[in-house]
C-alpha positions as CSV (number, residue, x, y, z in Angstrom):
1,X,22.4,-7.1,12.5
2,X,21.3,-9.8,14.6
3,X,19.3,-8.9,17.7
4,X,15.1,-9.1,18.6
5,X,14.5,-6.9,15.4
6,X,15.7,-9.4,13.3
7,X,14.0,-11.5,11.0
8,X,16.7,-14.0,9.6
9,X,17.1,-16.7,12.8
10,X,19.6,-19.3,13.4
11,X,19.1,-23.3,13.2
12,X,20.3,-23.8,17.3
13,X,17.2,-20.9,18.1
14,X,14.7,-23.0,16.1
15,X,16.0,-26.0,17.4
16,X,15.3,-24.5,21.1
17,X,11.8,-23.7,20.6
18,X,10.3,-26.6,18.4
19,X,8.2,-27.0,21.2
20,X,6.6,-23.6,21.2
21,X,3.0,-23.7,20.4
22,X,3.4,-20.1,19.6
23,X,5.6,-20.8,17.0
24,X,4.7,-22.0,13.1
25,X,7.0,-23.9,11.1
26,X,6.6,-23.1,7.7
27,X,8.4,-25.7,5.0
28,X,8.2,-24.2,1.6
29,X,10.9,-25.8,-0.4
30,X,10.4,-25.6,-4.4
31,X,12.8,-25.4,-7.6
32,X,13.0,-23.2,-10.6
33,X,14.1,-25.6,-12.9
34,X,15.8,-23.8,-15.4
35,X,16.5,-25.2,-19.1
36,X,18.5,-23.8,-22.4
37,X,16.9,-24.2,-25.4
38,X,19.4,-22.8,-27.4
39,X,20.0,-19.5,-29.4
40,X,20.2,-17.8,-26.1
41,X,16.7,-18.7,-25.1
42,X,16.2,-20.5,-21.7
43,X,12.6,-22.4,-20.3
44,X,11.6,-22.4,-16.7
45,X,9.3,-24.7,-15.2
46,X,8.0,-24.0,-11.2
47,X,8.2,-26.8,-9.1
48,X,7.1,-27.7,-5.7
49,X,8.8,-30.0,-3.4
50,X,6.1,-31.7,-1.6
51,X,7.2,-35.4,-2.0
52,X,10.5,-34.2,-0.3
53,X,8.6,-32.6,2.7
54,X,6.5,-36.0,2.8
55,X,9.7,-37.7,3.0
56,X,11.3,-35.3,6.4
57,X,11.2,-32.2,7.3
58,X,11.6,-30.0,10.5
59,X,9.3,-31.3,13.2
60,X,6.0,-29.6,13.1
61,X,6.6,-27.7,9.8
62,X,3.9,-27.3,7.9
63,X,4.0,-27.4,4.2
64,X,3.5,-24.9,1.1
65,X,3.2,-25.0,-2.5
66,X,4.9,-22.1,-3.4
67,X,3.4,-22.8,-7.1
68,X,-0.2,-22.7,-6.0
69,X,-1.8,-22.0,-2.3
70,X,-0.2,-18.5,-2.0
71,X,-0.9,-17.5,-5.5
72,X,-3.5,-15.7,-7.8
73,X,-4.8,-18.0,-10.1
74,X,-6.7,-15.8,-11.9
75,X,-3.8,-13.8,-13.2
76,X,-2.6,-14.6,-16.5
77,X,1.1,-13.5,-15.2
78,X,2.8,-16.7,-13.5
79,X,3.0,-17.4,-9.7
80,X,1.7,-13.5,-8.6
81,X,0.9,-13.3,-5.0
82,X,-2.9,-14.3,-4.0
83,X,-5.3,-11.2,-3.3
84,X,-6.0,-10.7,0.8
85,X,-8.8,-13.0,1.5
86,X,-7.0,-16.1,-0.4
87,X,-4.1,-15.6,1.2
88,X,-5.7,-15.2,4.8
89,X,-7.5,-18.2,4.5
90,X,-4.9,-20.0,3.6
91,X,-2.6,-18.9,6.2
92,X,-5.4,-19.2,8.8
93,X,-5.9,-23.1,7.8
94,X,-2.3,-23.5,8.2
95,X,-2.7,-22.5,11.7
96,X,-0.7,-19.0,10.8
97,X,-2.9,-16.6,12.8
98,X,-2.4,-12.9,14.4
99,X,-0.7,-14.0,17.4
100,X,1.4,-16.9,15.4
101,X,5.2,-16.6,15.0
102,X,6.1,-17.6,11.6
103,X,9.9,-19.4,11.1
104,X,10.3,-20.4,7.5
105,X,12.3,-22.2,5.8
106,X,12.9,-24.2,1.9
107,X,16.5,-25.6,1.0
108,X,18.8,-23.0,2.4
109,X,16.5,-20.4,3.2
110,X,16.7,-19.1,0.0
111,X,14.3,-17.0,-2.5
112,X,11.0,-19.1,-1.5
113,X,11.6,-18.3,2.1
114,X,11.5,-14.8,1.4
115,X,9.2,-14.6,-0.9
116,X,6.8,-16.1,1.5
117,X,8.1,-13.5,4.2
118,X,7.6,-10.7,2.0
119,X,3.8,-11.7,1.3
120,X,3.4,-11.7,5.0
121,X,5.1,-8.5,5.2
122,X,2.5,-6.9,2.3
123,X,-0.2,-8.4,4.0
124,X,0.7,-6.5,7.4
125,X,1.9,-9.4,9.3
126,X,5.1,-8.7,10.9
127,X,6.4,-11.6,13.1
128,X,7.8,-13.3,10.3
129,X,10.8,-15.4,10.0
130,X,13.9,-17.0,7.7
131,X,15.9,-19.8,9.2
132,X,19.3,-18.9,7.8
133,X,20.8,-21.8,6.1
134,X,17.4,-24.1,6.0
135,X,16.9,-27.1,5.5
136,X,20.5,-28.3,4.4
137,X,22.2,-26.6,6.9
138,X,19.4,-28.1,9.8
139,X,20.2,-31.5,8.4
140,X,23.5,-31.3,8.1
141,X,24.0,-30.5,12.0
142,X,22.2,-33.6,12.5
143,X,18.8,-32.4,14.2
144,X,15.7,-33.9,14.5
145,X,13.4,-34.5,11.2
146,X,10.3,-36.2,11.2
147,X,7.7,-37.6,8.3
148,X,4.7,-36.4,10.3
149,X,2.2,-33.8,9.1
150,X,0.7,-32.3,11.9
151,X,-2.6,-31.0,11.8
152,X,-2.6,-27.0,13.1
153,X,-5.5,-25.5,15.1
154,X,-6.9,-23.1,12.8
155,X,-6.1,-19.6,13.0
156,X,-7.7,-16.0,12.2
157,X,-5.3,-14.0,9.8
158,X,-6.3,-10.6,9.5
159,X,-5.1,-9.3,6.2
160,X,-4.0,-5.5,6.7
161,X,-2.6,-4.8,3.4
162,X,0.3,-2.8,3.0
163,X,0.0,-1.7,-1.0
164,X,3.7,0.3,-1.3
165,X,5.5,-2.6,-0.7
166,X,4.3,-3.9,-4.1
167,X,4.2,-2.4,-7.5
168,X,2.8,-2.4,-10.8
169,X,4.3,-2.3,-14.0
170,X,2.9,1.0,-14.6
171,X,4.5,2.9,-11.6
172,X,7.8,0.6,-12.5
173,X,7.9,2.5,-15.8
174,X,7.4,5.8,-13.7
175,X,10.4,5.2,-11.7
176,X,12.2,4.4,-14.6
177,X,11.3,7.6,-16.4
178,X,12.1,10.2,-13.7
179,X,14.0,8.4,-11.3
180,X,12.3,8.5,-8.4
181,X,13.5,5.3,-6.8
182,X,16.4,3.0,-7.3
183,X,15.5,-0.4,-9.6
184,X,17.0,-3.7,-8.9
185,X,17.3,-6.7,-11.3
186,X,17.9,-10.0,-9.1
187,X,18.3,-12.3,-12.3
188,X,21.7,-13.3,-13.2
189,X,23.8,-11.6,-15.3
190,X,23.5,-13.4,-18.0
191,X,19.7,-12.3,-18.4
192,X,20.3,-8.6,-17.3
193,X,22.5,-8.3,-20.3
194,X,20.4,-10.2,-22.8
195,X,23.2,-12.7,-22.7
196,X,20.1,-15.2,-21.9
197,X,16.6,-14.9,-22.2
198,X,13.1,-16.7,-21.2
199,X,10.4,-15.5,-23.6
200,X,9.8,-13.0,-25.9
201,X,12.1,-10.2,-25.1
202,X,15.2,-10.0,-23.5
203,X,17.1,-7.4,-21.5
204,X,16.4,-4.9,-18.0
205,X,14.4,-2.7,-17.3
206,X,16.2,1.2,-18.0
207,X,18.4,2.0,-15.6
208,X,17.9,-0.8,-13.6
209,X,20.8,-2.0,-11.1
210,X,22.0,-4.9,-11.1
211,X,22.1,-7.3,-7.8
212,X,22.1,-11.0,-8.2
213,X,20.0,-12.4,-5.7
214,X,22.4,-15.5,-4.5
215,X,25.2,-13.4,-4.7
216,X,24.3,-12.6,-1.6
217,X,24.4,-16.1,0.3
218,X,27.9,-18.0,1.1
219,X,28.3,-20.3,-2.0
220,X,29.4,-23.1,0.1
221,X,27.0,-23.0,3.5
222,X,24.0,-21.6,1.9
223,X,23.6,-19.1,4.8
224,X,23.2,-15.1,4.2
225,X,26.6,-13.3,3.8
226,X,27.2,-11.4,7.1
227,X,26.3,-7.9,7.5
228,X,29.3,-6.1,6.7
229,X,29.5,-7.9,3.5
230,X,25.9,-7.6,2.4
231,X,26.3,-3.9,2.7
232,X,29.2,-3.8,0.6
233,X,27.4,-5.9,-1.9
234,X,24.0,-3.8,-1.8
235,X,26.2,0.0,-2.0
236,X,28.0,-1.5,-4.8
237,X,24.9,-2.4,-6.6
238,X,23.9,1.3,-6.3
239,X,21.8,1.3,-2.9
240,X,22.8,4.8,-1.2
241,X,23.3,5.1,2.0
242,X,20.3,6.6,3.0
243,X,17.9,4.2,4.8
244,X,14.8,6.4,3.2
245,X,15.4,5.5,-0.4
246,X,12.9,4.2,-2.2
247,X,14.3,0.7,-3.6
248,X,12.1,-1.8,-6.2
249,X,13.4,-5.1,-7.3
250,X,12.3,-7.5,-9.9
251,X,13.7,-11.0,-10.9
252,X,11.2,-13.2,-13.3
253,X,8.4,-13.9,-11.3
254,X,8.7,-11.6,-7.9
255,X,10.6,-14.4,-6.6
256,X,14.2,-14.0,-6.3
257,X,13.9,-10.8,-5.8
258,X,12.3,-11.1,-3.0
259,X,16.1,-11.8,-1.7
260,X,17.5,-8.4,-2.0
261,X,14.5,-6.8,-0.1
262,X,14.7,-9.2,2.6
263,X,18.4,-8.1,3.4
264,X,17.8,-4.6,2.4
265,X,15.3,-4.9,5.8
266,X,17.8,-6.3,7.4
267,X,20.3,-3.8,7.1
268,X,17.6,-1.3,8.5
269,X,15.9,0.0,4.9
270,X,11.9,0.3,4.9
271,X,10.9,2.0,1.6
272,X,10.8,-1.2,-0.1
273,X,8.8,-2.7,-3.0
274,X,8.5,-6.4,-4.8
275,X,7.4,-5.3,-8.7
276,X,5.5,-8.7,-8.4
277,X,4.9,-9.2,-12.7
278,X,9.1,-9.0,-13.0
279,X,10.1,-9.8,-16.5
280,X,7.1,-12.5,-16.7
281,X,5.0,-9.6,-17.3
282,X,7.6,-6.7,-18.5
283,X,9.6,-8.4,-20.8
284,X,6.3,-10.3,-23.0
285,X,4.7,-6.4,-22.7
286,X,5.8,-4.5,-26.2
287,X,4.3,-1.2,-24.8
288,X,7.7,-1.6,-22.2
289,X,11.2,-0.5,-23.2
290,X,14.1,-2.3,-22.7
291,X,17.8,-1.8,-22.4
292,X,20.4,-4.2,-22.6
């Protein structure tokens, strides 16, 4: 999979163009911090990582909040992506423009790497990057860091939104119904199988596949599994073969499942779709049905 086409890059590239000034550095490391509360309930809490960034990151990297400036707050459903305009501007005052190249990374180039990759994606901006392994891996081969913040030309983003590549509950529930394109649950499989809940309702979506989204990194390195292996591990979640199918993940907040469409592109698939509610919104909505 690797080649020009592809937008997962590699620590020693990045390292070779830090220089660049066509290039953006995008340092967007955050947490889910996950907590039981017993009787099979669990709390998350959405965290930046800002103080870290403030501490080193990747020379010129700029930083975001994954929990706030790419977000709508105006939605009562947690952490959905911002509309066009708030998400231009904020990409243009981060220097992210047309022309830019984006590289991003958060601690292994993980689920808010992607996430932010596929919000550039929805917004028709495709010259976006993942650095494969991020920040652990880039630090552990001993390259450069730095503590300062640069301050980026601004830049014009032209938002060009691209609205199949993310879905609404209601057109979720369609797919469900009659089929007409393969669902992915990301969460773990604790949560598919009502094992483990956060909020009201536990569960899946009916019929929904299941495809943990760090299943598909190397436990140890953090980086992406290779190619051959992601494929068996997308097919055996229920992906066909053909590169057409319509494919629609959901995690809990359009986050981690992020993850699975990210490789999905990778492996060549383009009918692809972030349900950006996930089971924030579904699984508190008693109009939904469920399955366990």
């Amino acid at each position: 999979m690797a080649g020009k086409a592809d937008p997962l890059v590699q620590t020693g590239w990045l390292a070779e163009h830090l220089d660049d000034p066509d290039i953006r550095i995008v340092d967007i490391r955050g947490y889910v911090r996950k907590a039981d509360l017993g009787g099979g309930l669990q709390k998350a809490e959405y965290l930046a990582a800002r103080e870290e960034y403030d501490e080193a990151h990747i020379p010129g990297a700029v930083y975001v909040d994954w929990t706030r400036d790419v977000i709508d707050p105006d939605d009562p459903v947690p952490v959905q992506v911002a509309p066009p305009e708030r998400f231009a501007s904020f990409m243009g005052s981060i220097g992210i423009g047309d022309e830019t190249l984006a590289v991003i990374y958060d601690h292994t180039g993980g689920q808010f790497a992607t996430r932010l990759w596929w919000a550039l994606l929805l917004y028709g901006y495709d010259k976006a990057s993942v650095l494969d392994g991020g920040w652990k891996k880039w630090i552990s081969e001993g390259r450069p860091t730095t503590d300062e913040v640069p301050t980026p030309e601004p830049a014009t983003f032209t938002p060009k939104p691209r609205s199949a590549w993310r879905k609404t509950a209601e057109e979720v529930l369609a797919a469900s119904r009659d089929g007409r394109a393969l669902i992915l649950d990301a969460r773990d499989a604790a949560q598919y199988t009502n094992a483990l809940r956060r909020g009201s309702r536990g569960g899946h979506i009916p019929g929904a596949q299941h495809l943990h989204s760090e299943s598909l990194f190397d436990p140890e390195s953090g980086t992406f599994l290779s190619g051959e292996e992601l494929s068996r591990k997308v097919h055996e979640a229920g992906v066909p073969e053909d590169r057409e199918a319509p494919v629609v993940a959901y995690c809990n907040g359009g986050v981690a499942a992020t993850v699975p469409l990210f490789t999905l592109y990778r492996l060549g698939y383009r009918n692809l779709a972030n349900y950006d509610g996930s089971w924030n919104e579904w699984g508190e909505r008693e109009d939904l049905p469920t399955e366990e």
